[in-house]
N, C-alpha and C positions, 0 to 999 in steps of 0.2 A: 396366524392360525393355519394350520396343515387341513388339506380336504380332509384327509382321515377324522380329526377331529371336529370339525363341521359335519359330518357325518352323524356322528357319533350323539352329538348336539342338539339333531333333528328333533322333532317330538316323535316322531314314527319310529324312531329307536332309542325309545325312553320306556324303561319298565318301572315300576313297584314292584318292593318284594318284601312280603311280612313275613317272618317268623318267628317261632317258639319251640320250646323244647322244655322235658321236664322226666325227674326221676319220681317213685316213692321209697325215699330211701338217697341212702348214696355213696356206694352204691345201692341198687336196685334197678329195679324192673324199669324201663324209660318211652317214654316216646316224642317224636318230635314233625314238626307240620310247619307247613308254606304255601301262601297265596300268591300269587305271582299274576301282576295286573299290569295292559297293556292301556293306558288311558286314550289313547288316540284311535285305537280302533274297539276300545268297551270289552276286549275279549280277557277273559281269567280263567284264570291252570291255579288245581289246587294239590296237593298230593299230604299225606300223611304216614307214619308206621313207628316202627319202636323193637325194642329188645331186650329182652328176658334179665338183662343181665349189664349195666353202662351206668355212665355217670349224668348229673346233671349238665356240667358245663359241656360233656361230648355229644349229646341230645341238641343242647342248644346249637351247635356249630351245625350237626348235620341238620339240621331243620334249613343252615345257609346253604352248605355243600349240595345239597337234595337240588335247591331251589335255581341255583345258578347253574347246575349240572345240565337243565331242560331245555337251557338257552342256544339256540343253532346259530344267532349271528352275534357280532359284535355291538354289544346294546350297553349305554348308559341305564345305571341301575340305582335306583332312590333304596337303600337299606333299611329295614324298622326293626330293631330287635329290642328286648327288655332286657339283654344280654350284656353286663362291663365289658 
């Protein structure tokens, strides 16, 4: 195993990351949201939005996009989506 990946392994650089995304319609109007949980130091980032005008399965992806965007270092990341 490489330092990088011992690193990476740590629990201090282990995230959760929920999200969701949804249309009404489809197209329609959408929105999509993410929690983003740091279990070793209790801290959470949450964020949410949407658009006038998208699909369900593209709501779902940015709810991930949003979520992993906020991320400033190389972190091991647990995924939760209700997404195939």
């Amino acid at each position: 195993m490489t330092e990088a990946r011992q690193t990476l392994d740590h629990p201090l650089n282990w995230v959760r990351l929920y999200t969701d995304g949804a249309c009404k319609g489809n197209p329609g109007p959408g929105g999509w949201a993410y929690i983003l949980q740091h279990p070793a130091s209790g801290k959470e980032r949450q964020d949410s939005g949407g658009e006038a005008h998208s699909t369900n399965n593209r709501m779902e992806l940015m709810g991930v996009i949003r979520g992993l965007e906020v991320m400033r270092l190389p972190l091991t990341v647990d995924l939760y989506s209700d997404s195939q």
